[in-house]
N, C-alpha and C positions, 0 to 999 in steps of 0.2 A: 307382834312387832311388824312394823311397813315400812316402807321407805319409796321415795318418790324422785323419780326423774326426770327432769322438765328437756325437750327438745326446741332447738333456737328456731328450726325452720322444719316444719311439715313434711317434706319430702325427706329428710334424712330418719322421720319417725315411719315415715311409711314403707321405706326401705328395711328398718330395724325389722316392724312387725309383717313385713310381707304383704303380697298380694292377699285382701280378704282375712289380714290375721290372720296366715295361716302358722307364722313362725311363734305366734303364740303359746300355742297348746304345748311346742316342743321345749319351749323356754322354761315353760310349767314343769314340766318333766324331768328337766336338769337340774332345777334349783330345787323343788318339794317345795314348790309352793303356790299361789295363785296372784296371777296377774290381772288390772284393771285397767284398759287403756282410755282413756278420756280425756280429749282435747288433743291435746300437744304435748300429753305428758303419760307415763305408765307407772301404777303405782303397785308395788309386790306386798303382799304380806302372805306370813308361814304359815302353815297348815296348823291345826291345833294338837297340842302335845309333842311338837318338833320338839328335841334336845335342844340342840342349836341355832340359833339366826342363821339365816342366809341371806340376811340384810347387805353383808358388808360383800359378797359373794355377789350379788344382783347388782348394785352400784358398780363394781368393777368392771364386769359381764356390760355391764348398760353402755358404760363411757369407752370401752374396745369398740363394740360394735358400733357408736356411735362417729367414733373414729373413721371404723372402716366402712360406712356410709356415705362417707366425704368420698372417700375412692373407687367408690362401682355402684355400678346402677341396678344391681340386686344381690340382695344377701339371702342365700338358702340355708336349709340344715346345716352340711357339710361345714359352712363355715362357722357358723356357729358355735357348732362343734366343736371344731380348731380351738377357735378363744376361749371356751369353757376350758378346753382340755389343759390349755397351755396353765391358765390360772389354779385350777387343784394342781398341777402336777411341781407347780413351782416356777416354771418355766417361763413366765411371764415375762416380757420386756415394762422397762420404764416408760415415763411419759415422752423423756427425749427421743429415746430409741424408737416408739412409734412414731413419731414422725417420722424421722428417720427412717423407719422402715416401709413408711407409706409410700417414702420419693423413691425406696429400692422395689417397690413392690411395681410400681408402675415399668420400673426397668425388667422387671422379670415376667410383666402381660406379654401374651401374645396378641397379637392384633390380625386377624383370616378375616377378609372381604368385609371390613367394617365391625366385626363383631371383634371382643375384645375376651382373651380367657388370662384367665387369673387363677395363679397358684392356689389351691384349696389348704394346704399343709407346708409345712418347713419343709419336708422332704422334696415336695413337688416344685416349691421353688430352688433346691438344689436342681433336683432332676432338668429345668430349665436354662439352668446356668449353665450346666456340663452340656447340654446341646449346641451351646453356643459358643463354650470354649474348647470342645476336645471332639476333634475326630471322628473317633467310636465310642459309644457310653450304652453299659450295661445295664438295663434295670431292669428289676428281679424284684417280684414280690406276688401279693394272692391276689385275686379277681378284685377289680371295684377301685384301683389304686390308683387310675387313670393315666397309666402306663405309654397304655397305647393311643389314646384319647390328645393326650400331651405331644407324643411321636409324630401323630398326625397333624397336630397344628400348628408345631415348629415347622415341618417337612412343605406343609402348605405356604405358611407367610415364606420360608426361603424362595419359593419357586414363584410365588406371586411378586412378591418383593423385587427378583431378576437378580437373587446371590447364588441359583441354585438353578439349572436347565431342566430336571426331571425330578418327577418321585419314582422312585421302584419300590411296591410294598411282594414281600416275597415268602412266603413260611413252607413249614415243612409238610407235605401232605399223609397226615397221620389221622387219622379216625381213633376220637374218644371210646373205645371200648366196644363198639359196633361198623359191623360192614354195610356202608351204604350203597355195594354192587355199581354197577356200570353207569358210569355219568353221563348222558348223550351230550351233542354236542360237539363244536371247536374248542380249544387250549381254553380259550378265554371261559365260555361257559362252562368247561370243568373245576376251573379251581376258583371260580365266583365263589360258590359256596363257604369255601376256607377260609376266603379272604372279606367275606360278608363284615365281621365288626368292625374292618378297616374303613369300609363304606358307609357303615354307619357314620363313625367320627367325621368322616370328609361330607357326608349329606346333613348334619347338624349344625355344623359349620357352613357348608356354602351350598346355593342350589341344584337339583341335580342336574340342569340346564348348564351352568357352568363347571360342573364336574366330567359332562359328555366332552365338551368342548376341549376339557384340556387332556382328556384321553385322545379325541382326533387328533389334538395337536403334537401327542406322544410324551407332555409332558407330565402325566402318570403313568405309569406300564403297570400292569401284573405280572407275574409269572411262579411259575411253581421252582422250589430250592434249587429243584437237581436239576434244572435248566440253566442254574446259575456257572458250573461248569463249562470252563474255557474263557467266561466274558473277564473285559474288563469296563470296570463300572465308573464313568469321567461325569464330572462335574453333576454329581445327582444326588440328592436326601434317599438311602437307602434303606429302610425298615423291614428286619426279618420278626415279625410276628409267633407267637407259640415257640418259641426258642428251644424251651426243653423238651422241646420232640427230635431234636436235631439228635445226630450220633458225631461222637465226636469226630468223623471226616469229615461229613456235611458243614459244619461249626469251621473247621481249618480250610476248608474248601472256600466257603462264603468270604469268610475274611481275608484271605489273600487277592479278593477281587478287585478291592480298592483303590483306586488311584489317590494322586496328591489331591486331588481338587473334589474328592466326594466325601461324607461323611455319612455316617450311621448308627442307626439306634436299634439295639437287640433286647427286646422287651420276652419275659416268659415268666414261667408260678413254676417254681422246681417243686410244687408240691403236686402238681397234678399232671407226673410223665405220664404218657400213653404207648413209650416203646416196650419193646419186648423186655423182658427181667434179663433177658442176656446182654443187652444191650446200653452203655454207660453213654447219659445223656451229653449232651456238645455243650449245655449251655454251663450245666455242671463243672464240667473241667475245666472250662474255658472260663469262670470265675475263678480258678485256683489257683490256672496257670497262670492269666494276664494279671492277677489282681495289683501287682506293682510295678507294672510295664508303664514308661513316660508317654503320656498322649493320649492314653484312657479315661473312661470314667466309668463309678461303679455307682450306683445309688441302690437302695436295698429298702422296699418300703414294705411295713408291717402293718397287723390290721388293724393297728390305730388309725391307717392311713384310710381306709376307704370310706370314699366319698359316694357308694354308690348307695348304699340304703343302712342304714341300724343293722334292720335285719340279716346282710352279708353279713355286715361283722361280729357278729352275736354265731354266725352262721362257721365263719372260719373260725372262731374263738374255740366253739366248739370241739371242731376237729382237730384243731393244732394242741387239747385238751387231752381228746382220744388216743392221740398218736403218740402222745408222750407216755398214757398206761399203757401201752403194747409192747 
């Protein structure tokens, strides 16, 4: 069996298939079967001996992404992904609803120094919503979920934009399982380290030329948790990083720091604490306590969500597998 799908303009076929076909091979892989791209059009047929078509599965798969072509100027795995997922699982929107969802999707990009991010998952355009409407918003979930990635680039456009005077990115200084002995150095060169994937997210996003600048200018600061003690934190996008390393004072300390006019996102993997076994995580409790306090938000992303390779989540699948026979 094959089935063929023609594309009206070339560029939304070369967005589908990626830079160099590379989204090819992966398309291959989710349907079982083999794709042929030629002209302006890709044509699937199933492997030999398949039980089932995946004709009607490919055409669906074709005219989502073809959709979501219209709306961004490149389509990776991750998304891909999503629309596969969405369609085995049942989950699928209508043809109205995607459009509809195309005009909300563009409400829910962020926009950092020209470049534009765009929600990977239903979760992630939750998680984008609740930065925009609530205060302080919790999200919890494993590596790869783009947690922090997302934190960073709300926290950015607020401060670029002129709705936000500062970022504070802040975490707990806790070491994974090893002592890395005496940091030399000022404040700042001590806890660079910690705060390295923060920098990440802010150097992918804008240059590091313009990331110096608005540290001279004071509007990103660093600092370590328990520096946080005594301040009050006015009119600034506050991101405490590694969450579940907090203890529960650190967690009630932070949070009282707030003023009206600042907002904050506390991103952590309550599967990978690093305090002591005597010791009962901040971000833990602080999910249990707050979780139906007015002005919060919770978002909770699983590793369906990760967008950062297969491989993580085949990786957490794993151990979230192990932990349940123990």
């Amino acid at each position: 069996m094959s089935s063929t799908i023609v594309f009206e303009q070339s560029s939304q076929m070369q967005r589908v298939c990626g830079v160099n076909d590379r989204n090819v091979p992966y398309v291959e892989l989710l349907l079982n079967g083999e794709l042929f791209v030629h002209g302006n059009s890709i044509t699937y047929r199933d492997v030999p001996d398949r039980e089932s078509s995946g004709d009607e599965l490919f055409t669906s798969l074709m005219m989502r992404l073809k959709r979501l072509a219209i709306q961004r100027e490149d389509i990776t795995e991750p998304e891909i992904f999503m629309e596969y997922q969405a369609l085995v699982s049942g989950h699928a929107s209508t043809d109205d609803d995607m459009v509809t969802s195309g005009a909300e999707e563009q409400k829910s990009s962020i926009s950092v120094g020209g470049k534009m991010v765009y929600p990977k998952s239903a979760r992630q355009k939750t998680f984008i919503r609740l930065m925009r409407e609530r205060q302080l918003v919790f999200s919890i979930g494993p590596a790869g979920t783009g947690k922090t990635f997302l934190a960073i680039a709300h926290a950015l456009a607020e401060v670029l934009g002129g709705r936000k005077q500062k970022i504070i990115l802040t975490r707990p200084v806790v070491e994974a399982g090893e002592s890395l002995g005496f940091l030399p150095g000022d404040l700042a060169q001590k806890i660079s380290p910690y705060l390295r994937p923060l920098y990440d997210a802010m150097e992918y996003l804008l240059p590091p030329a313009i990331i110096k600048r608005l540290e001279d200018n004071g509007a990103v600061e660093t600092a370590p948790l328990a520096y946080m003690r005594g301040r009050s934190l006015n009119n600034a996008c506050v991101i405490l990083d590694e969450a579940q390393n907090t203890t529960t004072e650190q967690m009630k300390m932070f949070l009282t720091r707030l003023s009206e006019n600042s907002t904050a996102v506390i991103t952590g993997d309550v599967t990978q604490i690093d305090l002591p076994r005597s010791r009962a995580s901040g971000l833990v409790h602080a999910s249990a306590l707050l979780r139906d306090v007015p002005g919060i938000g919770f978002i909770e992303f699983q590793s369906s969500d990760v967008v950062r390779s297969r491989m993580v989540q085949r990786i957490i699948d794993a151990y979230e597998k192990d932990s349940q026979r123990q």
